[in-house]
C-alpha positions as CSV (number, residue, x, y, z in Angstrom):
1,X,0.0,0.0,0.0
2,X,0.9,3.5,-0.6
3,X,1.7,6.0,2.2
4,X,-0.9,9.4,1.7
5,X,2.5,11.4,1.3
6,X,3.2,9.8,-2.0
7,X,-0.7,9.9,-3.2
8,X,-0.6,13.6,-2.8
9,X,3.0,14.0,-4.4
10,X,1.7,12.4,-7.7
11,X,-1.4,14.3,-7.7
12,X,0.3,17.4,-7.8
13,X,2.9,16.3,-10.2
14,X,0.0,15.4,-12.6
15,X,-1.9,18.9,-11.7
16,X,1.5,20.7,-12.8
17,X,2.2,18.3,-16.1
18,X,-1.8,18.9,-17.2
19,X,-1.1,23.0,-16.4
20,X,2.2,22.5,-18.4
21,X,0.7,20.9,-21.4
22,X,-2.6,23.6,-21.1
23,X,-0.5,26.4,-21.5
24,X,1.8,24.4,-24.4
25,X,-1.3,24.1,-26.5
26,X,-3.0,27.1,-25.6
27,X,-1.7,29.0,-28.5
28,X,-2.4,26.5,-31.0
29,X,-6.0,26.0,-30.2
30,X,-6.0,29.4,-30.3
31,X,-5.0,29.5,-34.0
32,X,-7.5,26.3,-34.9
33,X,-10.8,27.9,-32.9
34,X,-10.7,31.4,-32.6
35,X,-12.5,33.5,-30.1
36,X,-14.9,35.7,-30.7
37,X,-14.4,39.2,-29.4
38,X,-17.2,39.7,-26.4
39,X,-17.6,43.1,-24.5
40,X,-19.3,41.8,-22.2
41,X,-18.4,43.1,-18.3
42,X,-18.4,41.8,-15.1
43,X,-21.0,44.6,-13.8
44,X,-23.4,43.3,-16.4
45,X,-23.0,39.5,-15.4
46,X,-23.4,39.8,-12.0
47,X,-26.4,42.6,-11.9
48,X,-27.8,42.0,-15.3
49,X,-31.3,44.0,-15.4
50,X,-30.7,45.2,-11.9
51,X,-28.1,47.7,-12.8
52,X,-31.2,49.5,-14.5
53,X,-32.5,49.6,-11.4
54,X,-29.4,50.6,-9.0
55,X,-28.4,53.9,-11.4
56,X,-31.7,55.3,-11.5
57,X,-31.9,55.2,-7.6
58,X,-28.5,56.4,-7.4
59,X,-29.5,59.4,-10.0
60,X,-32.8,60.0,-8.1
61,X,-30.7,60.2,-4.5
62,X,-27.9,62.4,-6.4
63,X,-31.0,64.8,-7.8
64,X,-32.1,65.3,-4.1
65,X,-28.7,65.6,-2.6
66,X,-27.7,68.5,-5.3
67,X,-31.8,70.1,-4.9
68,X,-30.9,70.3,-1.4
69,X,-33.5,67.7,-0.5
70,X,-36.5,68.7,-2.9
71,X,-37.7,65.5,-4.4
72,X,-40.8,64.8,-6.5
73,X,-43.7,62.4,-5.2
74,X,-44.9,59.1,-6.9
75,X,-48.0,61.3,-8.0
76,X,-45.9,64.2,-9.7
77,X,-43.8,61.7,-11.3
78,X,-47.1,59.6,-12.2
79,X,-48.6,63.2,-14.1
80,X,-45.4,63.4,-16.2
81,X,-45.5,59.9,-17.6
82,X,-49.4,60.2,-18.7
83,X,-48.6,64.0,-20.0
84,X,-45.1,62.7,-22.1
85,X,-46.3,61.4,-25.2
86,X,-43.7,62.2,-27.6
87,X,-40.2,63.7,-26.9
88,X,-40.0,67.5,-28.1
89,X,-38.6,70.7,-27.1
90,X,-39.8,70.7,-23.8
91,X,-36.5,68.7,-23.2
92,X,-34.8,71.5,-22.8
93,X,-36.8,72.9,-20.0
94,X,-36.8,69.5,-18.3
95,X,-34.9,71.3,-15.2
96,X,-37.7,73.9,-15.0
97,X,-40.6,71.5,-14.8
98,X,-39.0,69.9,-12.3
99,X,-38.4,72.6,-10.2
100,X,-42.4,73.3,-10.5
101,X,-43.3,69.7,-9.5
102,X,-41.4,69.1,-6.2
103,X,-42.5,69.0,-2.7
104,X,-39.9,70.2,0.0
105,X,-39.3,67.0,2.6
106,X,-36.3,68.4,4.4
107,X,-38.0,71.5,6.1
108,X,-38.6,70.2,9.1
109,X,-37.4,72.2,11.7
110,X,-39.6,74.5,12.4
């Protein structure tokens, strides 16, 4: 019977001959299949969708930081959305109409 100390000495010889022989033929296969360029990143893997979702709540807390803690209500937001129904020069004046539709949440010392 073989001691353990020998079983684990050939395993990792054979790890380190199979990593040898990967990295002999790498270029090679490389040459006979190609790979095809992907630009896909590691942000959109692991979040997927939910990125969506995470920068429009970071934008929405940056918009109330920078307002100095004016922020619009569901039902403001709501009005917009039914009143949008094309994109036109009211784009431009996207800043002013906010201003118009905010309620103030942060005055509350009084």
């Amino acid at each position: 019977m073989h001691n353990p100390r020998s079983i684990i000495l050939l395993i990792i010889l054979g790890i380190c001959i199979e990593f040898t022989i990967a990295t002999a033929l790498d270029p090679f296969m490389q040459q006979i299949f190609p790979r095809k360029a992907t630009s896909v990143d590691l942000i959109h893997v692991l979040l997927g969708n939910a990125r969506e979702l995470l920068a429009n709540h970071l934008i929405k807390k940056a918009d109330v930081y920078f307002h100095a803690g004016y922020y619009p209500s569901i039902f403001h937001e709501a009005a917009q959305a039914r009143s949008r129904d094309h994109l036109h020069s009211e784009e431009y004046d996207e800043h002013a109409q906010r201003k118009r539709n905010v309620i103030p949440i942060k005055n509350l010392k009084t």
